[in-house]
C-alpha positions as CSV (number, residue, x, y, z in Angstrom):
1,X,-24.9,-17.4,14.0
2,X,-21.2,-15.2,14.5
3,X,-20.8,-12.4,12.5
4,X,-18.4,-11.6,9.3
5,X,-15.6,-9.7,9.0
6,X,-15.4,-7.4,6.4
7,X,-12.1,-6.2,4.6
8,X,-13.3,-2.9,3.1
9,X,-11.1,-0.9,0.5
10,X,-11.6,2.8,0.1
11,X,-10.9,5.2,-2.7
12,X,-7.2,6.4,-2.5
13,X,-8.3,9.6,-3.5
14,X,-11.3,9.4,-6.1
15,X,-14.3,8.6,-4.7
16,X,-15.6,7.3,-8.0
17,X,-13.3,4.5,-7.1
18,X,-15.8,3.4,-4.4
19,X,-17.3,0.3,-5.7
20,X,-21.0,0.0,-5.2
21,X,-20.7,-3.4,-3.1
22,X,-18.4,-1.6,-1.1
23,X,-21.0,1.4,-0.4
24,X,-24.0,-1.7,0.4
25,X,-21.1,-3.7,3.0
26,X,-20.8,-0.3,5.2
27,X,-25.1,0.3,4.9
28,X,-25.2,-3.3,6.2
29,X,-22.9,-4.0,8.6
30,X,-23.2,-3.7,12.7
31,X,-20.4,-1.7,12.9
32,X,-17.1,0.2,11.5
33,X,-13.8,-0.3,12.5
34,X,-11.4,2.9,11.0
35,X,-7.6,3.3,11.1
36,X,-8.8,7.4,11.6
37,X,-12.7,8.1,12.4
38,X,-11.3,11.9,11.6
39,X,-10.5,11.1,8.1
40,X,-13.4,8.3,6.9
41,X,-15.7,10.7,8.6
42,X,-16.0,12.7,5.4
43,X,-16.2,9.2,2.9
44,X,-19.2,7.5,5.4
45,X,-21.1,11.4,5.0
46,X,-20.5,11.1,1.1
47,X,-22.1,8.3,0.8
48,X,-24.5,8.7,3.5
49,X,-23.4,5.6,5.9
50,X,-24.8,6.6,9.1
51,X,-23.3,3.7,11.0
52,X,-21.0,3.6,14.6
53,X,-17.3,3.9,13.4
54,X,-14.6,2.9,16.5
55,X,-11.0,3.7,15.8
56,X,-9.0,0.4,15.1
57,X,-5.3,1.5,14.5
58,X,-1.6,0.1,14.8
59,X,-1.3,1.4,18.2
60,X,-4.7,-0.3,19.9
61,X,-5.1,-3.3,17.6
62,X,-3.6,-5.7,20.0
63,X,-5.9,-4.4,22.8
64,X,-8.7,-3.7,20.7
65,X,-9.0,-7.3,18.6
66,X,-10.3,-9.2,21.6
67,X,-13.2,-7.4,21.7
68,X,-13.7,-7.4,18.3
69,X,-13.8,-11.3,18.5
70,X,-16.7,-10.8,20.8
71,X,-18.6,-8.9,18.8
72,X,-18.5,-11.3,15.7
73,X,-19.1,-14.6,18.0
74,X,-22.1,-12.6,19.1
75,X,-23.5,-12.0,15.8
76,X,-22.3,-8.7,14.8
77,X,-21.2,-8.1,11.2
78,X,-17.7,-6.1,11.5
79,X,-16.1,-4.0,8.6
80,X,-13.0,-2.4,8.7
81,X,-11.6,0.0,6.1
82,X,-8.1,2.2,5.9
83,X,-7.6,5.9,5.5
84,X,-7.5,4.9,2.2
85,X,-6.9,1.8,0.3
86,X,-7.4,-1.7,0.7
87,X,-7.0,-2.5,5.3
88,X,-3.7,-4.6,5.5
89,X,-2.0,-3.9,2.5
90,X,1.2,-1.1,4.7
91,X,-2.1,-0.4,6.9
92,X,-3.6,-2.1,10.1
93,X,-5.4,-5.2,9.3
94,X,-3.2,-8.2,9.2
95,X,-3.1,-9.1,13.1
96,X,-6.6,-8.5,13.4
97,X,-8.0,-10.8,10.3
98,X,-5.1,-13.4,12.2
99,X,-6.8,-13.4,15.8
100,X,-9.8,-13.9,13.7
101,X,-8.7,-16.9,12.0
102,X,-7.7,-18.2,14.9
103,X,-11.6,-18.2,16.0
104,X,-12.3,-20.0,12.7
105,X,-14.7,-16.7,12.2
106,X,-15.3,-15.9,8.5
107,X,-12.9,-13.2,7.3
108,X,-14.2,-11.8,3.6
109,X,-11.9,-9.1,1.5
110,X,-13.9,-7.0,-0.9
111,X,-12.0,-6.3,-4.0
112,X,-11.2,-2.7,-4.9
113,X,-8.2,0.2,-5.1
114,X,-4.9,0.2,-3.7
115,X,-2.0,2.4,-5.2
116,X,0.6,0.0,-6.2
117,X,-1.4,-1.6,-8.9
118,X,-2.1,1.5,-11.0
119,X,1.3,2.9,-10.1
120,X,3.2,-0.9,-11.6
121,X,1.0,-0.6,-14.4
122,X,1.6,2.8,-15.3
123,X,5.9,1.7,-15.2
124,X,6.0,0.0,-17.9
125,X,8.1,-2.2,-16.1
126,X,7.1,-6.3,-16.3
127,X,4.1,-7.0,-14.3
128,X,4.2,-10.9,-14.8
129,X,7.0,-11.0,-11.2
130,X,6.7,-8.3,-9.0
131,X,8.2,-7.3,-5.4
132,X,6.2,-5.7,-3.0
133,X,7.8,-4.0,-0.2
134,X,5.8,-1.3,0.7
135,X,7.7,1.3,3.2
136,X,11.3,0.2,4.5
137,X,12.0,0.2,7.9
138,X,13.1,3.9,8.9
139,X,16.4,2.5,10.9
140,X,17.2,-1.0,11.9
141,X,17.1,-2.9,9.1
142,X,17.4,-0.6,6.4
143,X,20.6,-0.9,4.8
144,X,20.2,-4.6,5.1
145,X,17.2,-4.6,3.1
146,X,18.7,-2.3,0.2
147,X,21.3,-5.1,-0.3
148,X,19.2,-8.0,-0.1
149,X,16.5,-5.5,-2.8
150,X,19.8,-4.5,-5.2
151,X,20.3,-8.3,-6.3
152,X,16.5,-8.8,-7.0
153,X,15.7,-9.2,-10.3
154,X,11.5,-8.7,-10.3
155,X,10.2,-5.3,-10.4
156,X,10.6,-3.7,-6.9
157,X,7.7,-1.4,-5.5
158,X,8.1,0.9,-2.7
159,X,5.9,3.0,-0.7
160,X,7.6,6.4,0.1
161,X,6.0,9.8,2.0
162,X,6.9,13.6,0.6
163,X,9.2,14.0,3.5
164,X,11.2,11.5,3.0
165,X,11.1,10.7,-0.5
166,X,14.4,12.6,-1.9
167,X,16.6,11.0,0.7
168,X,15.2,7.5,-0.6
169,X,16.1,8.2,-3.9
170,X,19.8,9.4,-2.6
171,X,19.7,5.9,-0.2
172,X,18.8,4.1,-3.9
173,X,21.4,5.2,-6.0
174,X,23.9,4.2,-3.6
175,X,22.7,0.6,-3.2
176,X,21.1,0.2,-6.9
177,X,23.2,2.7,-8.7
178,X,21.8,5.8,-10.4
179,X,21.7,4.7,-13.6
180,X,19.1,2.0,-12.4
181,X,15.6,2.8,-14.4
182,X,12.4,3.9,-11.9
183,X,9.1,5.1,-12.5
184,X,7.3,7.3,-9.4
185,X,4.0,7.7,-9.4
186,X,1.6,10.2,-7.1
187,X,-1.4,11.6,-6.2
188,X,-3.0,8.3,-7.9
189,X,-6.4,9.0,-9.1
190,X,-6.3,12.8,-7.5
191,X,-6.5,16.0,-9.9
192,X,-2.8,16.3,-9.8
193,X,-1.8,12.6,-10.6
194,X,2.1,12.1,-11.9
195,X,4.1,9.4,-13.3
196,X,7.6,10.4,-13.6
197,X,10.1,7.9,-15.2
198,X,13.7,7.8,-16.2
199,X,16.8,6.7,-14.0
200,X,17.0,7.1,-10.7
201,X,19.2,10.1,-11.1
202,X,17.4,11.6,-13.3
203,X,14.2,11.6,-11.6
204,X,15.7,12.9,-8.0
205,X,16.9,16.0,-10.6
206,X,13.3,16.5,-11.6
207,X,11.8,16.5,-8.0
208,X,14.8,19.1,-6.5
209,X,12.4,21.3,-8.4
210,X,9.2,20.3,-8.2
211,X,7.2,19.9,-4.9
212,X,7.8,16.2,-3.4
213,X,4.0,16.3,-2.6
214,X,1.4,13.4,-2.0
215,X,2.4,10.2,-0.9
216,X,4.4,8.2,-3.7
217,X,4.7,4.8,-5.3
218,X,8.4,4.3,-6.6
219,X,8.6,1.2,-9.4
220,X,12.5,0.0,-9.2
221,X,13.4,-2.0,-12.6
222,X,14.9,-5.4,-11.9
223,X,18.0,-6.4,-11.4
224,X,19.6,-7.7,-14.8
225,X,19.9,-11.4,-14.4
226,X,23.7,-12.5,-13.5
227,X,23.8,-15.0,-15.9
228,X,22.7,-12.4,-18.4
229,X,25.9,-10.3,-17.0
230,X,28.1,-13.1,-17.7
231,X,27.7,-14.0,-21.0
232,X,28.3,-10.0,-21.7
233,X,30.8,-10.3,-20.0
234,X,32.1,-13.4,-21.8
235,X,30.7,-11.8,-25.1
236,X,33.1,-8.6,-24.5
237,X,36.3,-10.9,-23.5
């Protein structure tokens, strides 16, 4: 019989966040496949999964899915897990559940924590139509996708790093305008968790002077429908 692969989601900082299914999956399994062996190293000895972890990242999947193939045709159960999070969601995982498929292996996603869930929740913003973008691409393509993002009317969610962050929120209140309402969230489920909410310009005020630490979530409010804007419009003529 060929193997299974596993989709494996990790705590995003928490390790009460690992579920206990998650914790058997790892026990079980042949084999783990992590975007960092340096940094699940520490999770695996938590929870005392003594199991052969090979690095599977961005720049070896391509090379490294073949023989992953293999491995499940010849039986072997196959999990992969992020440094943190659920694999494929902004992280490596996508291309190799696709080559896969293409097998017509068995591909199973255990449920569990990713940061943009909590973070949308936490907004307040509605949760019924949302936008997922993740992180936007660092040059070509950029300013293209601010436009496309200022005219959409479902709450927006971005992925952002400390380094970066303030110059986002500059690059946002040019295309959305800083009166535009956004809740950031970071640290999720760490000892120094923070959901910061207001207009865009008024949260880049609060983080000038407070550390742009931890790796942040950033809720944009929707667009205000047009036709909404026109009868206003109308309504003020």
């Amino acid at each position: 019989m060929p193997g299974k692969l596993y989709l494996v989601p990790t705590p995003i900082g928490n390790l009460e966040d690992m579920t206990f299914r998650a914790i058997r999956v790892l026990k079980e399994v042949d084999l783990i496949l992590a975007e960092d062996t340096r940094t699940s190293a520490p999770l695996l000895k938590h929870f005392d999964i003594q199991k052969k972890v090979y690095a599977h990242h961005q720049h070896n999947e391509h090379q490294s899915s073949g023989e992953i193939v293999k491995f499940l045709k010849e039986g072997k159960n196959i999990a992969l897990i992020s440094d943190a999070g659920t694999p494929a969601i902004s992280d490596p995982g996508f291309f190799l559940v696709r080559e896969v498929l293409k097998h017509a292996l068995e591909v199973e996603c255990l449920p569990g924590a990713t940061a943009f869930v909590p973070a949308l929740v936490n907004s307040g913003f509605p949760t019924d139509r949302f936008c997922f973008e993740g992180f936007l691409p660092l040059k070509k393509g950029r300013q293209t996708r601010y436009k496309q993002l200022a005219e959409e009317e479902r709450t927006i969610i971005l992925y952002e790093s400390p380094h970066r962050f303030l110059k986002t929120l500059d690059e946002m209140a040019t295309y959305f305008g800083a009166d535009r309402q956004i809740s950031v969230s970071r640290e999720l489920t760490k000892i120094f968790e923070e959901t910061v909410r207001g207009t865009i310009g008024e949260v880049k005020q609060y983080f000038e002077t407070h550390p742009a630490k931890g790796e942040f979530v950033i809720c944009v409010a929707g667009a205000s429908p047009k036709s909404s804007s026109k009868e206003r419009t109308y309504n003020d003529e």
